[in-house]
LODRENGU-368849 format. One record per atom (N, C-alpha, C): residue number from 1; atom name; x, y, z. Coordinates in Angstrom, 2 decimals. Layout:
BEGIN
PT/NUM/CA/X/Y/Z
...
# end
This chain:
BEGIN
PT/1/N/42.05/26.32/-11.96
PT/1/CA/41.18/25.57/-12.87
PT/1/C/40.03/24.98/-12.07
PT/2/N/39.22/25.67/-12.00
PT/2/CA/37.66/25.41/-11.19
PT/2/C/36.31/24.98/-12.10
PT/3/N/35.71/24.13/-12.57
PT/3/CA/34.74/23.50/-12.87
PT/3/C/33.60/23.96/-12.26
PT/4/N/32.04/23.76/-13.22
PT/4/CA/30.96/23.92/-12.92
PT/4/C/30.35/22.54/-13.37
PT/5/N/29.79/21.82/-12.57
PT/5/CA/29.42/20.37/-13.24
PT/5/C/27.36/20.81/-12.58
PT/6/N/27.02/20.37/-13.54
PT/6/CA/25.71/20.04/-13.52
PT/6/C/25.12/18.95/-14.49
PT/7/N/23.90/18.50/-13.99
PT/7/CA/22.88/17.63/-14.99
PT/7/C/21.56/18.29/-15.10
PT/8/N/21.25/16.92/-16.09
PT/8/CA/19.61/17.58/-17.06
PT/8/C/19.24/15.95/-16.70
PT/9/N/18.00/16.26/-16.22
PT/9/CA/17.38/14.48/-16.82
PT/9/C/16.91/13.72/-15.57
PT/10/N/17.46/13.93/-14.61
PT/10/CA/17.35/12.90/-13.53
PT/10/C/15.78/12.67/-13.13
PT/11/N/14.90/13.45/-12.88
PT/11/CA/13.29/12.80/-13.32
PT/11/C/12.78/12.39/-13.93
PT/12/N/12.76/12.17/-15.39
PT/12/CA/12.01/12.15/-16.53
PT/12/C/12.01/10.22/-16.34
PT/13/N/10.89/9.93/-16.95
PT/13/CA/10.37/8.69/-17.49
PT/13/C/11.56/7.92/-18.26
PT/14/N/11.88/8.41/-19.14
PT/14/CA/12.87/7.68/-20.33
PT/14/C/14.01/9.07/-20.39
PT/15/N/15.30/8.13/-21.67
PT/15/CA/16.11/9.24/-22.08
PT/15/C/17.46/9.14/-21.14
PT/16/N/18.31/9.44/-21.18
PT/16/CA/19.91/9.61/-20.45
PT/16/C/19.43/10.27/-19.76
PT/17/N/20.24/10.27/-18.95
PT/17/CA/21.06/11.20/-18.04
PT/17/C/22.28/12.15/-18.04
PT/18/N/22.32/13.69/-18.60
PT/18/CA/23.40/14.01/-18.80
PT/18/C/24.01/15.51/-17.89
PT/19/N/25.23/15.27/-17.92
PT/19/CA/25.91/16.17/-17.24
PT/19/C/26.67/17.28/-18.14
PT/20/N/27.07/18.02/-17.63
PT/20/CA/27.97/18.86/-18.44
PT/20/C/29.12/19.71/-17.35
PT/21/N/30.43/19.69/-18.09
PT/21/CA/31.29/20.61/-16.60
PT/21/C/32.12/21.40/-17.70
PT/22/N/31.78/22.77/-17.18
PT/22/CA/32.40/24.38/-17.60
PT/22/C/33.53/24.41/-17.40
PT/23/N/34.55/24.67/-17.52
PT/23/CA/35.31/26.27/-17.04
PT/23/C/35.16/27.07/-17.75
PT/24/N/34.86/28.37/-16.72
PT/24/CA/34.78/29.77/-17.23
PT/24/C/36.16/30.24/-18.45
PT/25/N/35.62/30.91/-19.13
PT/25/CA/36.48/31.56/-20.12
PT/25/C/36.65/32.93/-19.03
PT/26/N/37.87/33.63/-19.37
PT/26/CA/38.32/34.77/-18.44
PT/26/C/37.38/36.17/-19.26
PT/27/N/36.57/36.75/-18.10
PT/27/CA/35.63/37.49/-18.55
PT/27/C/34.32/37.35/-17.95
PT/28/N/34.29/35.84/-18.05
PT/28/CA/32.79/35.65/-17.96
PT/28/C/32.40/35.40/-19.17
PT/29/N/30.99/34.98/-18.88
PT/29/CA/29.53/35.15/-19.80
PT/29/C/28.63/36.03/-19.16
PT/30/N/27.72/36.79/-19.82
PT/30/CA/26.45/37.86/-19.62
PT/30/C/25.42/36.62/-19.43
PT/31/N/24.70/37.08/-18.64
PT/31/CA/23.13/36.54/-18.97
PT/31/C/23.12/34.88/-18.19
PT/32/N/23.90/34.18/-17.46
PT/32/CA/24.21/33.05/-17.06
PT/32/C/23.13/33.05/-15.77
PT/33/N/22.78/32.15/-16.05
PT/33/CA/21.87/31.52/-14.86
PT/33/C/21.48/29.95/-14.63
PT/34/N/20.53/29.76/-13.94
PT/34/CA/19.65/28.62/-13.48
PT/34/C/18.88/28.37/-14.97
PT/35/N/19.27/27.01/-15.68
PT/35/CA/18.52/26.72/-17.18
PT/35/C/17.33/27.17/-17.26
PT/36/N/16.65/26.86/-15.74
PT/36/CA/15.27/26.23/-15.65
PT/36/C/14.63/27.78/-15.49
PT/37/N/15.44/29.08/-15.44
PT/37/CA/15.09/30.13/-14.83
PT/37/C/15.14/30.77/-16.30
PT/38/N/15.64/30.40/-17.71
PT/38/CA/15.84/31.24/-18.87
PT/38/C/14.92/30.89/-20.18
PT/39/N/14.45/31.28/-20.68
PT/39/CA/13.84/30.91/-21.88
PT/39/C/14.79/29.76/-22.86
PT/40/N/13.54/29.21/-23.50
PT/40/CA/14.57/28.31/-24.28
PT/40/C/15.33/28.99/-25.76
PT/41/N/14.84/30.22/-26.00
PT/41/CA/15.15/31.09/-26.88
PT/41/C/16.90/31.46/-26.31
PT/42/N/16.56/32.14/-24.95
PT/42/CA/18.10/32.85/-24.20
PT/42/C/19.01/31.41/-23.93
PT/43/N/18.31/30.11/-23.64
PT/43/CA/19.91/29.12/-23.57
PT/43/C/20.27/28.71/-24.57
PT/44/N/19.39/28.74/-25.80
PT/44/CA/20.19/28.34/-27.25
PT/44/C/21.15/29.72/-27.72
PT/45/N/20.98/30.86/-27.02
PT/45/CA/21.82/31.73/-27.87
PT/45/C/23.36/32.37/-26.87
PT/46/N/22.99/31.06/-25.69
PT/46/CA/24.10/31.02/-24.37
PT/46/C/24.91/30.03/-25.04
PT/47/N/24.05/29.14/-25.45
PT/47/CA/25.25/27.56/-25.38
PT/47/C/25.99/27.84/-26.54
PT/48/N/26.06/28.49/-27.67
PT/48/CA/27.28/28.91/-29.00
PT/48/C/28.53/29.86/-27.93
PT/49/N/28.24/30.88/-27.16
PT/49/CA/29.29/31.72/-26.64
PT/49/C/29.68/30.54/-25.49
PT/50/N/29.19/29.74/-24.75
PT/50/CA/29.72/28.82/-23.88
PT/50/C/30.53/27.93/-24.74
PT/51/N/30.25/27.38/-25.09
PT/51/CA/31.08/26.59/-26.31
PT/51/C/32.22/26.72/-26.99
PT/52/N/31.97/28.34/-27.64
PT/52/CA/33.33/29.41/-28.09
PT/52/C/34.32/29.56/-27.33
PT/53/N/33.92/29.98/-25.93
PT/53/CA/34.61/30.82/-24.83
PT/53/C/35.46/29.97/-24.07
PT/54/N/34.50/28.68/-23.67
PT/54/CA/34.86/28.19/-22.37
PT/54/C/35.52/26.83/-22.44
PT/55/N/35.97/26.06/-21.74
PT/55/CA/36.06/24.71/-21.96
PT/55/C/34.84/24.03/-21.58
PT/56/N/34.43/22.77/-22.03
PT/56/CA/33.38/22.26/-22.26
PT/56/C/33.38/20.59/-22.14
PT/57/N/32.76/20.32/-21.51
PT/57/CA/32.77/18.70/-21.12
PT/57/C/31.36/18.14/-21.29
PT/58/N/30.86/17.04/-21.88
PT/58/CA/29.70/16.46/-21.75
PT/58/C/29.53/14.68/-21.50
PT/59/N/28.72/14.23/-20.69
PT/59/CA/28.91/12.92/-20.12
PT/59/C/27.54/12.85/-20.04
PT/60/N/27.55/12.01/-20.51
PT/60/CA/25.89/10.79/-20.27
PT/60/C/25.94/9.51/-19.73
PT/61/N/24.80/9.49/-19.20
PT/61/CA/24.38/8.16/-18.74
PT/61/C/23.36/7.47/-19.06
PT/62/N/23.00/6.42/-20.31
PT/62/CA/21.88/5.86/-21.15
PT/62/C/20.87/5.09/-20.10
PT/63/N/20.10/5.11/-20.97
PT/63/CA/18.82/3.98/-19.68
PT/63/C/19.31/2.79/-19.47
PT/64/N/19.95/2.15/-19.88
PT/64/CA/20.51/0.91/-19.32
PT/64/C/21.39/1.05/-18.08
PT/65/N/22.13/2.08/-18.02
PT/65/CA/23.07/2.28/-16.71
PT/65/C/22.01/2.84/-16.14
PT/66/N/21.36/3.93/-16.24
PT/66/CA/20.32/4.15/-15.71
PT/66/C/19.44/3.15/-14.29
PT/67/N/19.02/1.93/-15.24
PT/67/CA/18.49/1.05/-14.62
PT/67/C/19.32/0.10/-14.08
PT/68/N/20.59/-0.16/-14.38
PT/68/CA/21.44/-1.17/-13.60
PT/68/C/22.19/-0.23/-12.16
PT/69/N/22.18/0.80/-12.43
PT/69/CA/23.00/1.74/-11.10
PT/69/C/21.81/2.21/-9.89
PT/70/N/20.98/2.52/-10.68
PT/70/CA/20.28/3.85/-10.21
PT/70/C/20.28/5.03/-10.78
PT/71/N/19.37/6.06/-10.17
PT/71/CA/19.48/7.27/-10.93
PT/71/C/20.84/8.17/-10.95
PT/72/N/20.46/7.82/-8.96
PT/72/CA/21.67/8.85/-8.25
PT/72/C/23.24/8.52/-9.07
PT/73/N/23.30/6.85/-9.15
PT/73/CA/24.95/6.59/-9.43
PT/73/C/25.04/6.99/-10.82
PT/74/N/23.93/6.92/-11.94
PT/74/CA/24.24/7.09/-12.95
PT/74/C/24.38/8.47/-13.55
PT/75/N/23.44/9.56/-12.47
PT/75/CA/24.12/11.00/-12.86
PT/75/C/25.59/11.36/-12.30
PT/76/N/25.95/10.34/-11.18
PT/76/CA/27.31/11.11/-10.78
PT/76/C/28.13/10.02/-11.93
PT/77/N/27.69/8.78/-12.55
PT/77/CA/28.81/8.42/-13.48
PT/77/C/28.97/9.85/-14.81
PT/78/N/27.88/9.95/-15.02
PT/78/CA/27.47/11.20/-16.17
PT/78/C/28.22/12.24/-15.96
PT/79/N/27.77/12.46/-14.41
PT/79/CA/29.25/13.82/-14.38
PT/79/C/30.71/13.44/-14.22
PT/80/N/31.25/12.44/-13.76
PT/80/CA/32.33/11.98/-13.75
PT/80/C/33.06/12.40/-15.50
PT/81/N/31.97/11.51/-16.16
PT/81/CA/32.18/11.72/-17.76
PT/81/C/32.43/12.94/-17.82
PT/82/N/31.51/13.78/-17.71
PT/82/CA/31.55/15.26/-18.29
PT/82/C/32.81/15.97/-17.83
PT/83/N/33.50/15.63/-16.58
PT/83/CA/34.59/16.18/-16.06
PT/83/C/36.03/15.63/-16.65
PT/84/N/35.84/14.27/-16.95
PT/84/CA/36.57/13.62/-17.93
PT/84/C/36.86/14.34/-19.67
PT/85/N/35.99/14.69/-20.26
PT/85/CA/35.56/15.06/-21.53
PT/85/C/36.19/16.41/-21.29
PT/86/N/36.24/17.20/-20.29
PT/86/CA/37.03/18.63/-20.61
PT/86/C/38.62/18.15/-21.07
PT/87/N/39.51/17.71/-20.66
PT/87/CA/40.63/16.84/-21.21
PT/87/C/41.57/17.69/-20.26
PT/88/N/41.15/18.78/-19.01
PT/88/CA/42.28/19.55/-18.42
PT/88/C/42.04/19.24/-16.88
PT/89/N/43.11/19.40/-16.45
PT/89/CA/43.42/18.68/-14.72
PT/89/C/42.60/20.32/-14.10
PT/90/N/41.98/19.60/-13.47
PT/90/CA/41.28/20.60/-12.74
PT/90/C/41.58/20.64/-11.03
PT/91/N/41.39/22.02/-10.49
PT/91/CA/41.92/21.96/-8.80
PT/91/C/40.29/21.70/-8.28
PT/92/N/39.64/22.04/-8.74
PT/92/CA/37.84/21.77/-8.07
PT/92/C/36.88/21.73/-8.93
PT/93/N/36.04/20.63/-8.30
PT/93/CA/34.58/20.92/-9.60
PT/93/C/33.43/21.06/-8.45
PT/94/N/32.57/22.56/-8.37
PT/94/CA/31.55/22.73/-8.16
PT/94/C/30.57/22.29/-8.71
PT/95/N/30.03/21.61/-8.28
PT/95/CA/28.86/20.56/-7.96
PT/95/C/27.34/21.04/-7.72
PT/96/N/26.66/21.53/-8.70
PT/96/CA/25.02/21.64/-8.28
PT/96/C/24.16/20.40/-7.55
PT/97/N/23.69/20.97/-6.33
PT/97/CA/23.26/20.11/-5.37
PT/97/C/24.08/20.04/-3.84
PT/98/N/23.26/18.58/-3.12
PT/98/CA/23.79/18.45/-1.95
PT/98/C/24.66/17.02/-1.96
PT/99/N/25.41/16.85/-3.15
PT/99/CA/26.08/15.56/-2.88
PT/99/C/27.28/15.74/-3.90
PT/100/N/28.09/14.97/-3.39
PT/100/CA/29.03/15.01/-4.48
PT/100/C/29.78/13.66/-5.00
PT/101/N/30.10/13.63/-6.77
PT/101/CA/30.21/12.14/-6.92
PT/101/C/30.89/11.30/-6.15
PT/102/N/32.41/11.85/-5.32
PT/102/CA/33.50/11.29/-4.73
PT/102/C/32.63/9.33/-4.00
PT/103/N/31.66/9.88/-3.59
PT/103/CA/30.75/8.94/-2.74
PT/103/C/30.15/7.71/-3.71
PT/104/N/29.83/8.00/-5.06
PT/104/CA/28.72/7.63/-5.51
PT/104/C/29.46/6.78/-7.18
PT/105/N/30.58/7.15/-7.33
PT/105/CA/31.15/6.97/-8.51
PT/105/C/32.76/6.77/-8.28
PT/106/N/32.94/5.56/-8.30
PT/106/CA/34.37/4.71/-8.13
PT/106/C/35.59/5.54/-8.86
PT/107/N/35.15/6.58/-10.65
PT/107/CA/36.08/6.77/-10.86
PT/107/C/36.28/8.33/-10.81
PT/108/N/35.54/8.69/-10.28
PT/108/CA/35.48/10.63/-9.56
PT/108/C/36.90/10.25/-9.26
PT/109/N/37.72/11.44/-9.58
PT/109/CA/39.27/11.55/-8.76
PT/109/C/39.43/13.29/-8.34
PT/110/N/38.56/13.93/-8.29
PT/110/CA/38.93/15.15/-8.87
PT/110/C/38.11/16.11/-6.90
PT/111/N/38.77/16.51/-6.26
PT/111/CA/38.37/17.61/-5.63
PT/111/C/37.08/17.98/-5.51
PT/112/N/36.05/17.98/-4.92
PT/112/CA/34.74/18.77/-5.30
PT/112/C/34.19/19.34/-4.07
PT/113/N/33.13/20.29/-4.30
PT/113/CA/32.28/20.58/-3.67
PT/113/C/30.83/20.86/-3.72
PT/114/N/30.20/20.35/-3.45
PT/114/CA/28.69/20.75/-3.43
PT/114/C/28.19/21.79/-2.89
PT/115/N/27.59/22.31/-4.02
PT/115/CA/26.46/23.45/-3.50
PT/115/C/25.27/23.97/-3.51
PT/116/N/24.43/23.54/-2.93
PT/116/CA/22.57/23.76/-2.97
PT/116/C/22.54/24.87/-3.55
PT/117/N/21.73/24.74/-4.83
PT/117/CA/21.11/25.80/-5.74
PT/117/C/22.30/26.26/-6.27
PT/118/N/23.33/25.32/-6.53
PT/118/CA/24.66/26.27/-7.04
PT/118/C/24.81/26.81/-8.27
PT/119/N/23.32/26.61/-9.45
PT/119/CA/23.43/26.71/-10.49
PT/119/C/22.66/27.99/-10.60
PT/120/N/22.51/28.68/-9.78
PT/120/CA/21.57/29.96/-9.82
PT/120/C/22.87/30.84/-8.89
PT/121/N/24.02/30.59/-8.46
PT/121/CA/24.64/31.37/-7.38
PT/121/C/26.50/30.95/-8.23
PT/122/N/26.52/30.17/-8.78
PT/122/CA/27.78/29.57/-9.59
PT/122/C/28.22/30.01/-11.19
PT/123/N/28.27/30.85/-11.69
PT/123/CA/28.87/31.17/-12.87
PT/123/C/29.02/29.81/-13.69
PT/124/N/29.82/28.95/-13.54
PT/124/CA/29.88/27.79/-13.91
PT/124/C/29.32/26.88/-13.69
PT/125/N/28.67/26.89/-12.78
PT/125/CA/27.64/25.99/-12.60
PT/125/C/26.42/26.19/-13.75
PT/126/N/25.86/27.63/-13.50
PT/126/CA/24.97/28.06/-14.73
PT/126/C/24.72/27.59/-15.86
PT/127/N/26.39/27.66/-16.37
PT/127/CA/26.94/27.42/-17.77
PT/127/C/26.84/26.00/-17.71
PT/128/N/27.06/25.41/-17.03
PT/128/CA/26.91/23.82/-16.91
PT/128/C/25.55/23.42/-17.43
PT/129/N/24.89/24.28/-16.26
PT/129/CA/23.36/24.04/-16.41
PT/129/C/22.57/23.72/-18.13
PT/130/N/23.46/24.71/-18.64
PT/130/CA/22.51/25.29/-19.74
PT/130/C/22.54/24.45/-20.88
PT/131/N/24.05/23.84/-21.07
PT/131/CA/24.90/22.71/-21.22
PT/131/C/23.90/21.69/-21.48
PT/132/N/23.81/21.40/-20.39
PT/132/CA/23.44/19.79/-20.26
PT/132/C/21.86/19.77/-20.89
PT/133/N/20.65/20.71/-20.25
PT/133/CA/19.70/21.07/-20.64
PT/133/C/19.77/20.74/-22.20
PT/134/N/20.24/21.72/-22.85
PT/134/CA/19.91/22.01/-24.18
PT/134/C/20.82/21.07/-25.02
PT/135/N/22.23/20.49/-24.51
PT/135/CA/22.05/18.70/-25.21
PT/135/C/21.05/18.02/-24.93
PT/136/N/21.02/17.68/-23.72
PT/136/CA/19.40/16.53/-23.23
PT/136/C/18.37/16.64/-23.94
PT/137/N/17.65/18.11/-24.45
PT/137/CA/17.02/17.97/-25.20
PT/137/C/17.39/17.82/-26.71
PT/138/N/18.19/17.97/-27.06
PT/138/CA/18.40/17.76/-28.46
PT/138/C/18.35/17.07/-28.05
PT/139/N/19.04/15.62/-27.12
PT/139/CA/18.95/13.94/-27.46
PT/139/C/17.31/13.77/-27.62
PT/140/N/16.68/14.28/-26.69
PT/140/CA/15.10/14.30/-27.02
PT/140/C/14.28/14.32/-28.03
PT/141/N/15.03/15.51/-28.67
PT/141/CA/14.24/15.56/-29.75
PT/141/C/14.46/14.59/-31.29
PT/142/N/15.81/14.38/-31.00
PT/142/CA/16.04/13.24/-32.54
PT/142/C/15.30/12.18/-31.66
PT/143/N/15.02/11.57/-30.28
PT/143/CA/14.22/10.39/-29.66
PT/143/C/12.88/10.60/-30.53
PT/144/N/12.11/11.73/-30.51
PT/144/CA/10.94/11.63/-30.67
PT/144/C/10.61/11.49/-32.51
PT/145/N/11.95/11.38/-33.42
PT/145/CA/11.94/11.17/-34.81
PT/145/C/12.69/9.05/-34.44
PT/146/N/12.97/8.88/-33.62
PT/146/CA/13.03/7.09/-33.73
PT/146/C/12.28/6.46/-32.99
PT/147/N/11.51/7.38/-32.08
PT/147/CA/10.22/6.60/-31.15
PT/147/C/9.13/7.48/-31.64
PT/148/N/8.06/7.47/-32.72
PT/148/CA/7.68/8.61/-33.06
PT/148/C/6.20/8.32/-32.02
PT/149/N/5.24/9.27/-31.78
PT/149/CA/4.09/9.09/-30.85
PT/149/C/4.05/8.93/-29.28
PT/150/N/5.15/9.06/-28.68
PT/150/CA/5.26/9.10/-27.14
PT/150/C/5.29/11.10/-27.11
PT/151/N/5.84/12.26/-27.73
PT/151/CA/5.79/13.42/-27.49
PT/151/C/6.92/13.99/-26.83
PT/152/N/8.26/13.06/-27.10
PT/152/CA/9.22/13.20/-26.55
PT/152/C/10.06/14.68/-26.81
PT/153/N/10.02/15.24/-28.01
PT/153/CA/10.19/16.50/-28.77
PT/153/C/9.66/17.45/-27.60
PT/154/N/8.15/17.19/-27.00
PT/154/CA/8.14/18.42/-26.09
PT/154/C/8.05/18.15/-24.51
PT/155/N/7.99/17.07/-24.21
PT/155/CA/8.09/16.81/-22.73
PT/155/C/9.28/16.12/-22.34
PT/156/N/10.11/15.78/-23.48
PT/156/CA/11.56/15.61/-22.74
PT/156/C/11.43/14.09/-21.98
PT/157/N/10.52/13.50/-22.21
PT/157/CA/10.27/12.44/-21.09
PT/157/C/9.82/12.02/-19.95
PT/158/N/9.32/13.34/-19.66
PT/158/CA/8.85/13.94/-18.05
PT/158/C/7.52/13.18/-18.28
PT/159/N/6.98/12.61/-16.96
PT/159/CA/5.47/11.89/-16.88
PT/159/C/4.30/12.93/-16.87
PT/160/N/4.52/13.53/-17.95
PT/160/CA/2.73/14.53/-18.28
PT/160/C/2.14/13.80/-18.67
PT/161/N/0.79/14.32/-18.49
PT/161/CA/-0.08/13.73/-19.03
PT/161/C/-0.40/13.03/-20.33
PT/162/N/0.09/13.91/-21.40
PT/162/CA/0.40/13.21/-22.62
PT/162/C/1.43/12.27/-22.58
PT/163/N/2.16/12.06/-21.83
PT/163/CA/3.66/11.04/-22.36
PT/163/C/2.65/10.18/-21.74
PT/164/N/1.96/9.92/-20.19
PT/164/CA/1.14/8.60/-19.60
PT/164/C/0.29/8.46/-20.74
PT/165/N/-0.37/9.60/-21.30
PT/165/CA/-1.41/8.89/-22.47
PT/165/C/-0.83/7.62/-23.27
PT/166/N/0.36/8.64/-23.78
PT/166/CA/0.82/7.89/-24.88
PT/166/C/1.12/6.40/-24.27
PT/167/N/2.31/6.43/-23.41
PT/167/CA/2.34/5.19/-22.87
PT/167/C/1.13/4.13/-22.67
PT/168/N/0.05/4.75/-22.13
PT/168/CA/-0.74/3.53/-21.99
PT/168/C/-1.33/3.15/-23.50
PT/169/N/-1.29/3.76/-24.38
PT/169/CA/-1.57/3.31/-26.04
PT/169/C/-0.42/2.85/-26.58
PT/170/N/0.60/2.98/-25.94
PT/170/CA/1.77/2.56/-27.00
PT/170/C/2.65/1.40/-26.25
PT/171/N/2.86/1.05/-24.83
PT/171/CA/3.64/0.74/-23.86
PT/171/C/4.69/1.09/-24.03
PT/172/N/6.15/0.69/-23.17
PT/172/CA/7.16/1.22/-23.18
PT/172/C/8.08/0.96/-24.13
PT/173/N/8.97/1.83/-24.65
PT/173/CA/10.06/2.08/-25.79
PT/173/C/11.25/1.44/-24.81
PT/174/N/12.31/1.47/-25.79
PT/174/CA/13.66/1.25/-25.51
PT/174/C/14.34/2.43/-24.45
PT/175/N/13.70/3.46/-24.47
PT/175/CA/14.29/4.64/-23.86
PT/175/C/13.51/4.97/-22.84
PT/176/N/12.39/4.38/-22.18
PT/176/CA/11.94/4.04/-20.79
PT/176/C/12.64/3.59/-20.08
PT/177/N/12.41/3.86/-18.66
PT/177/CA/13.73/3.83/-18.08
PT/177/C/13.17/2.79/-17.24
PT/178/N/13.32/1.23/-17.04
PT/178/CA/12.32/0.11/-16.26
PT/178/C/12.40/0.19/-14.90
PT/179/N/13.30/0.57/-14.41
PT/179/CA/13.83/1.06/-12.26
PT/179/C/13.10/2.24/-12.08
PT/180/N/12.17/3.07/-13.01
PT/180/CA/11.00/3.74/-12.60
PT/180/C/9.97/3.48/-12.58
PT/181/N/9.02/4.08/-11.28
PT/181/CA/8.06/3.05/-10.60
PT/181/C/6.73/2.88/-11.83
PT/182/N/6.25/3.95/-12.22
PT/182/CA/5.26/3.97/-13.30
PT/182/C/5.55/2.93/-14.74
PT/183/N/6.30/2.92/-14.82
PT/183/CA/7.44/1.91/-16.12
PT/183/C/6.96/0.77/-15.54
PT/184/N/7.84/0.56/-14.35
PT/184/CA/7.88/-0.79/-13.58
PT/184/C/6.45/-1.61/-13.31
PT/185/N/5.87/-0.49/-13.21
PT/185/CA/4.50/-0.81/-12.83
PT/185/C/3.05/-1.13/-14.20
PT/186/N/3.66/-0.64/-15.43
PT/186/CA/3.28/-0.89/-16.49
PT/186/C/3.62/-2.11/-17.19
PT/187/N/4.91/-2.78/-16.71
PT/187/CA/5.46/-3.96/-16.87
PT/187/C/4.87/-5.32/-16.63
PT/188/N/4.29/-4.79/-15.07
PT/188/CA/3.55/-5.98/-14.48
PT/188/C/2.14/-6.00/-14.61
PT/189/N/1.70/-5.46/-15.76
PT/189/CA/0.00/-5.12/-16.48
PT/189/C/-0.41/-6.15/-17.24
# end
């Protein structure tokens, strides 16, 4: 019982932080990769057979933990969650990246390993990937129907140019994240 844990989110301006952790269904999935490497057409028509197939875990971390932890502690609380949320004892969870929660999150109990770029080289990791992505943005996109005018629907929260527009016409929402420096720095204006 081997896990793929990844997140979505950890740059963006506003919005959670979320993780997601796989296990493979026996077989595989076709077509699995790096989120950031697939159309958003090919991960919406990944995440129904991931879902079907596989076991499935999802964990977030809101802007309030966000800003009381940090980024770093609040994606490894996120994946902690997500590894939690599968509901099965696992022997390892592969870890996209160079860190792993054991360090960073008091209630990690679980075996891991980290692996740079593991979501382009990890089967489950992939699936993780695609996971977390395409919840994160759905949380995005119902954001941009209760914060309407920041453009959250297409930038996800990320500091483009339009989200700074908006921000400086609108200031910050509930789902700004204030322990980021541009936020922080809009605060003291």
């Amino acid at each position: 019982m081997i896990c793929g844990v990844d997140e979505a989110g950890r740059g963006p301006l506003a919005g959670p932080v979320v993780a997601a952790a796989v296990i493979l269904c026996d077989g595989g999935i076709e077509g699995l990769d790096d989120s950031k490497k697939l159309s958003a057409a090919r991960r919406a028509a990944l995440v129904p057979l991931i879902r079907e197939r596989c076991a499935v875990g999802v964990g977030i971390a809101d802007v309030a933990e966000i800003d009381a932890l940090n980024i770093l502690r609040a994606t490894m609380l996120a994946m902690t969650r997500a590894v939690e949320a599968l509901g099965a004892e696992i022997e390892e969870a592969l870890i996209d990246g160079d860190k792993t929660p054991g360090r960073w999150c008091d209630q990690w109990r679980w075996p891991a390993r980290a692996i740079i770029g593991g979501d382009g080289k990890e089967a489950a990791i992939s699936a993780a990937s695609i996971i977390a992505k395409e919840h994160r943005d759905a949380m995005m996109r119902e954001a941009e129907e209760a914060h309407p005018g920041y453009g959250f629907a297409s930038h996800k929260g990320y500091g483009t140019k339009a989200h700074m527009e908006a921000l400086k016409r609108l200031g910050p929402c509930p789902l700004h994240r204030q322990s980021f420096g541009p936020i922080a720095q809009m605060e003291m204006l």
